[in-house]
Backbone as JSON Lines, residues from 0, in Angstrom:
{"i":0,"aa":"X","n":[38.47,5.3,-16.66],"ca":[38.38,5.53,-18.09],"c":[38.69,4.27,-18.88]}
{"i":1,"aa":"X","n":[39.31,3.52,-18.15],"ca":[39.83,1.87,-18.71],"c":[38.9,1.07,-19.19]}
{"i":2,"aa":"X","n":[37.74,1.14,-18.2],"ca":[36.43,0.2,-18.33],"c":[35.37,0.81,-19.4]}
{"i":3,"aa":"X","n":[35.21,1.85,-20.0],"ca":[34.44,2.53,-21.01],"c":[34.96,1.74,-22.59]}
{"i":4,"aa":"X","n":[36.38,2.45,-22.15],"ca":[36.92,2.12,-23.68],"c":[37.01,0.33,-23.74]}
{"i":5,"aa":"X","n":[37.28,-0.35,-22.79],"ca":[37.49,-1.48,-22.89],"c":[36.01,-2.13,-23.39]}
{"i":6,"aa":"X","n":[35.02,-1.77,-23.01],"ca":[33.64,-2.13,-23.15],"c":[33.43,-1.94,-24.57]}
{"i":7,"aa":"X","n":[33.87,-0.78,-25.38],"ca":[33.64,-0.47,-25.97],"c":[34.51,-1.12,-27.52]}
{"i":8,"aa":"X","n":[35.66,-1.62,-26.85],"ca":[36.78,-2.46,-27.92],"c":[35.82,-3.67,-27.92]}
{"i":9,"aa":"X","n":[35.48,-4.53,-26.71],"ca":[34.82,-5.56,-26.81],"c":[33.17,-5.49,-27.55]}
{"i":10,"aa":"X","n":[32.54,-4.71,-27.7],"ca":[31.63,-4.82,-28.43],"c":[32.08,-4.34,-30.02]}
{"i":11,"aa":"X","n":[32.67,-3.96,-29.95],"ca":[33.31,-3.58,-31.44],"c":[33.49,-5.32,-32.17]}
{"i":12,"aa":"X","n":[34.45,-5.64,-30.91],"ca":[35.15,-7.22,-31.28],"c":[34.44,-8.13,-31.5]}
{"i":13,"aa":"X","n":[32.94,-7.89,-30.68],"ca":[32.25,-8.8,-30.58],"c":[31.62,-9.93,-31.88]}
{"i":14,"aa":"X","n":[31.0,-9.45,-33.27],"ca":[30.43,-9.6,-34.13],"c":[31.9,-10.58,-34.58]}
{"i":15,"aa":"X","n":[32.95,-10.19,-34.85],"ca":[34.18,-10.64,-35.38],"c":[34.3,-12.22,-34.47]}
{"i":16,"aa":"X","n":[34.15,-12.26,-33.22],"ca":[34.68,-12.88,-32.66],"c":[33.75,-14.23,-32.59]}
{"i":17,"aa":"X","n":[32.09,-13.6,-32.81],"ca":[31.15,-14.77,-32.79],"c":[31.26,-15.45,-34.48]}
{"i":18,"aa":"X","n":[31.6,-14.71,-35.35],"ca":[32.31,-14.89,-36.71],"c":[32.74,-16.41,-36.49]}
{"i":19,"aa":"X","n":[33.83,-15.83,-35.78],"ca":[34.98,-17.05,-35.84],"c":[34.99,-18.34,-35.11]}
{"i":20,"aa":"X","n":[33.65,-17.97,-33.91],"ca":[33.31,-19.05,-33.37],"c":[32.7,-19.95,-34.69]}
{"i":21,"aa":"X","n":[31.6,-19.73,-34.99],"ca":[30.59,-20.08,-36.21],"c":[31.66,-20.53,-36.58]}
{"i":22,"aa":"X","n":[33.04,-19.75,-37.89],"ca":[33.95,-20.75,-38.58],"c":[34.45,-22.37,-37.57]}
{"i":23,"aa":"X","n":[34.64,-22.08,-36.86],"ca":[35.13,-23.23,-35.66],"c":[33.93,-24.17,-35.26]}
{"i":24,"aa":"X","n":[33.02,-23.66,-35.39],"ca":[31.66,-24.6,-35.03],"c":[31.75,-25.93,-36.61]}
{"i":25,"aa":"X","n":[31.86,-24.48,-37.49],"ca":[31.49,-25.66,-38.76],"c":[32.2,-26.09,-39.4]}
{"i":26,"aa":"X","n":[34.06,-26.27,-38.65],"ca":[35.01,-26.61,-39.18],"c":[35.43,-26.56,-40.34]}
{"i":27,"aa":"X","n":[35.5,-24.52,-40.37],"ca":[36.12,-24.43,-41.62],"c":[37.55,-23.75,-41.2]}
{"i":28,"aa":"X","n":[38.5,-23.62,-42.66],"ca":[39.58,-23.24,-41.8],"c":[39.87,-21.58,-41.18]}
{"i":29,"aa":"X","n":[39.95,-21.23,-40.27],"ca":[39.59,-19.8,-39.6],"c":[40.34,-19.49,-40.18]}
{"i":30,"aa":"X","n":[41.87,-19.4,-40.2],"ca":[42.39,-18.27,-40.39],"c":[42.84,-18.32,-42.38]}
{"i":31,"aa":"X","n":[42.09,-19.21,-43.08],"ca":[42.31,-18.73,-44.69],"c":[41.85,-17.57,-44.64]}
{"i":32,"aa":"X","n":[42.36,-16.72,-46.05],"ca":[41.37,-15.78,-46.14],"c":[40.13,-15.98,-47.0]}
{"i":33,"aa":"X","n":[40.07,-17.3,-48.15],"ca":[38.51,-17.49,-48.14],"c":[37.2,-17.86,-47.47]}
{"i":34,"aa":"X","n":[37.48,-17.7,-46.06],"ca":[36.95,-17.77,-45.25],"c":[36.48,-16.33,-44.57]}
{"i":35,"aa":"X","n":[37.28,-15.46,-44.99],"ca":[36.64,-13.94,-44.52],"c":[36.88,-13.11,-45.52]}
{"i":36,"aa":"X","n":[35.72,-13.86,-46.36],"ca":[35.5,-12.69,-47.75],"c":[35.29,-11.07,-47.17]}
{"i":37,"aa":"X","n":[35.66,-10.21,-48.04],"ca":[35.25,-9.02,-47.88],"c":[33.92,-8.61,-48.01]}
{"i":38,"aa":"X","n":[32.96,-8.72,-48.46],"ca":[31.82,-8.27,-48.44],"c":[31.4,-8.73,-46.76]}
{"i":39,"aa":"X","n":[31.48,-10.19,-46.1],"ca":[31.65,-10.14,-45.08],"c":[31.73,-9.64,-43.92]}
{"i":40,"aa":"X","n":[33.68,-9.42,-44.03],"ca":[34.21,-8.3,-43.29],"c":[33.05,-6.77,-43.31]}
{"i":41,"aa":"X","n":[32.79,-6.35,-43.91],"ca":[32.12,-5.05,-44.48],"c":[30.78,-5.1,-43.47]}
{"i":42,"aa":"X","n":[29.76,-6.28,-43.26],"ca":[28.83,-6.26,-42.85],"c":[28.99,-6.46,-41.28]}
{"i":43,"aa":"X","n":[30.54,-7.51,-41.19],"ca":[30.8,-7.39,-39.58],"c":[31.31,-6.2,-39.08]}
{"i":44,"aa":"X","n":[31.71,-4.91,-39.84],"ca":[32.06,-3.75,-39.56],"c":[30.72,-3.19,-38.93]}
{"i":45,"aa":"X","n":[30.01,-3.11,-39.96],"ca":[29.13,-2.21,-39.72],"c":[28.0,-2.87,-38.66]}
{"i":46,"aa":"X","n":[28.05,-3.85,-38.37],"ca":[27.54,-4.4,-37.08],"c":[28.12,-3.86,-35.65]}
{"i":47,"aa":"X","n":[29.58,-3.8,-35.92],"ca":[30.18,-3.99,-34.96],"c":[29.88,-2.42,-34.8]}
{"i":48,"aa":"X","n":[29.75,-1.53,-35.8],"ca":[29.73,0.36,-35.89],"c":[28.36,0.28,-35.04]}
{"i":49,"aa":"X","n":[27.29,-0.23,-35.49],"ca":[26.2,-0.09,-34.92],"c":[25.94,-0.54,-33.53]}
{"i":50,"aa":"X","n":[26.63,-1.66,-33.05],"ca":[26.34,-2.19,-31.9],"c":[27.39,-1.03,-30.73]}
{"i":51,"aa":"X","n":[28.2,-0.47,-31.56],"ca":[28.98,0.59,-30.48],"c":[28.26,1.93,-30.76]}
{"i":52,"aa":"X","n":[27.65,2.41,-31.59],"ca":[27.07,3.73,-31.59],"c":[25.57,3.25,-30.79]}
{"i":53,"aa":"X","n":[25.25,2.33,-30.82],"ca":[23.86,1.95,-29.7],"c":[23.93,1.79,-28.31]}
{"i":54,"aa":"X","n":[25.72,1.3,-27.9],"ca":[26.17,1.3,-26.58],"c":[26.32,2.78,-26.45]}
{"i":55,"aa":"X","n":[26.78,3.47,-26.95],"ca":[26.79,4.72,-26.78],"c":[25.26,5.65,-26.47]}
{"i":56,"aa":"X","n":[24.55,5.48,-27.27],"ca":[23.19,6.06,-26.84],"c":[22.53,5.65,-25.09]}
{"i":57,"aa":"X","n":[22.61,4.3,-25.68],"ca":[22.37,3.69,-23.9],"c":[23.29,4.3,-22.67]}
{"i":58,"aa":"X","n":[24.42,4.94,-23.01],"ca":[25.34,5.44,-21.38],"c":[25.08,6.81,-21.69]}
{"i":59,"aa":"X","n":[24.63,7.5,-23.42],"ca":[23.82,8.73,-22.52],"c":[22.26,8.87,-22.11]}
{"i":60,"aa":"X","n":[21.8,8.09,-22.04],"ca":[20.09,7.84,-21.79],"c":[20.09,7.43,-20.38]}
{"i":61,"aa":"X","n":[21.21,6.78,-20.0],"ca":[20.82,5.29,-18.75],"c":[21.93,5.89,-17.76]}
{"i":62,"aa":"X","n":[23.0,7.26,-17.84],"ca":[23.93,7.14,-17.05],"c":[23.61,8.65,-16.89]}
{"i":63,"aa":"X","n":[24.7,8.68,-15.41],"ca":[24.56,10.49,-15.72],"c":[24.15,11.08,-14.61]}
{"i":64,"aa":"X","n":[24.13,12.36,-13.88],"ca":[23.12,12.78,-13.06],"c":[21.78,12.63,-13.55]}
{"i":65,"aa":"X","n":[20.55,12.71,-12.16],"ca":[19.65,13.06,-12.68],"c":[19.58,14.72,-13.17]}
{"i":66,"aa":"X","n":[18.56,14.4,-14.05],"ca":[17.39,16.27,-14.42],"c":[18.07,16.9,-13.62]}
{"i":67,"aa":"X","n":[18.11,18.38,-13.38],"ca":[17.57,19.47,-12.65],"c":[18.74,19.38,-11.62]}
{"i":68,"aa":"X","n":[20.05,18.72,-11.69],"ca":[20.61,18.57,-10.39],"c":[21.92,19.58,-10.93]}
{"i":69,"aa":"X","n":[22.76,19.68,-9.83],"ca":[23.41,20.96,-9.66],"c":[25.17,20.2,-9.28]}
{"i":70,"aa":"X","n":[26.45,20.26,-9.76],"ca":[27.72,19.9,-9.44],"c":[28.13,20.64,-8.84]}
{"i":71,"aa":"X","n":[28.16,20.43,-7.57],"ca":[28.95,21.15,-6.47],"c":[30.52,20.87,-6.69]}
{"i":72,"aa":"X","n":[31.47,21.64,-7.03],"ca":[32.64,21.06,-7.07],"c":[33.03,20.61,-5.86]}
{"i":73,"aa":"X","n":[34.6,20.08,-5.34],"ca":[35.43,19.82,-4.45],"c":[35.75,20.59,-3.96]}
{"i":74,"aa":"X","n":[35.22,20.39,-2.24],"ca":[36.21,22.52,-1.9],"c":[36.7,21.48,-0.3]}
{"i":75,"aa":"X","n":[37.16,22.97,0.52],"ca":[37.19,22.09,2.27],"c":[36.5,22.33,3.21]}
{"i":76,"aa":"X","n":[36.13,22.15,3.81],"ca":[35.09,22.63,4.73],"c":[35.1,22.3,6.17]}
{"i":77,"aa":"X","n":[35.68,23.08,6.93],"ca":[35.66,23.21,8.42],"c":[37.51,21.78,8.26]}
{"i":78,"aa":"X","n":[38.13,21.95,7.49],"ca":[39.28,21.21,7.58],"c":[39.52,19.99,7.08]}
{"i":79,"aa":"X","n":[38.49,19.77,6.3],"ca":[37.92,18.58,5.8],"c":[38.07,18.76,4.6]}
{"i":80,"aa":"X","n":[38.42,17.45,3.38],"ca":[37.98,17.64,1.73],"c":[37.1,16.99,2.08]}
{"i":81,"aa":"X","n":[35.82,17.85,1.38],"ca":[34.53,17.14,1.06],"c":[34.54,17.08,-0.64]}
{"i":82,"aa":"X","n":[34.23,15.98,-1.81],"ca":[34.42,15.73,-2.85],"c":[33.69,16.22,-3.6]}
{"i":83,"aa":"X","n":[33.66,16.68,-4.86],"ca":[32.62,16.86,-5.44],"c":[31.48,16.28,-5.79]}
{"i":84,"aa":"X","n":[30.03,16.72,-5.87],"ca":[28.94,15.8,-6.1],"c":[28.04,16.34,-7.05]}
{"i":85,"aa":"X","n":[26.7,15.73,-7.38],"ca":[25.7,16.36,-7.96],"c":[24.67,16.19,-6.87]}
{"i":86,"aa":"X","n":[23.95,17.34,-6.85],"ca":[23.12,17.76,-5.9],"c":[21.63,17.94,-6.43]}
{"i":87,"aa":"X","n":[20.73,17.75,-5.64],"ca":[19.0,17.73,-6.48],"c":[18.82,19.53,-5.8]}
């Protein structure tokens, strides 16, 4: 569950973070705050909203069982745990 949300902080971060490269490229000072006007901030939000609600579409389109398949839960069988799966 670590690696979802983490993926998901980093694309959030992402837009912010190439921001600040750019300030550092063109040697201005990063951390004033006339350097991260609000109207700004506002558009790196909503970049950052969009680029995580689009990661999101992509892991339900691209991940997942296939179609038509069936979750066998976890049971034992002949003394054995056999794990749960999805089945065609």
């Amino acid at each position: 569950m670590l690696r979802p949300v983490a993926t998901e902080i980093a694309l959030f971060l992402l837009p912010f973070v190439l921001y600040a490269l750019f300030l550092w490229a063109t040697q201005a000072k990063l951390l004033r705050l006339d350097a991260w006007p609000l109207p700004r901030v506002v558009w790196l939000t909503i970049v950052a909203l969009v680029l995580v609600a689009a990661s999101f579409v992509v892991l339900t389109e691209y991940s997942g069982a296939p179609p038509g398949s069936t979750y066998v839960p976890a049971h034992i069988e002949n003394g054995q745990f056999v794990p749960g799966a999805m089945r065609q």
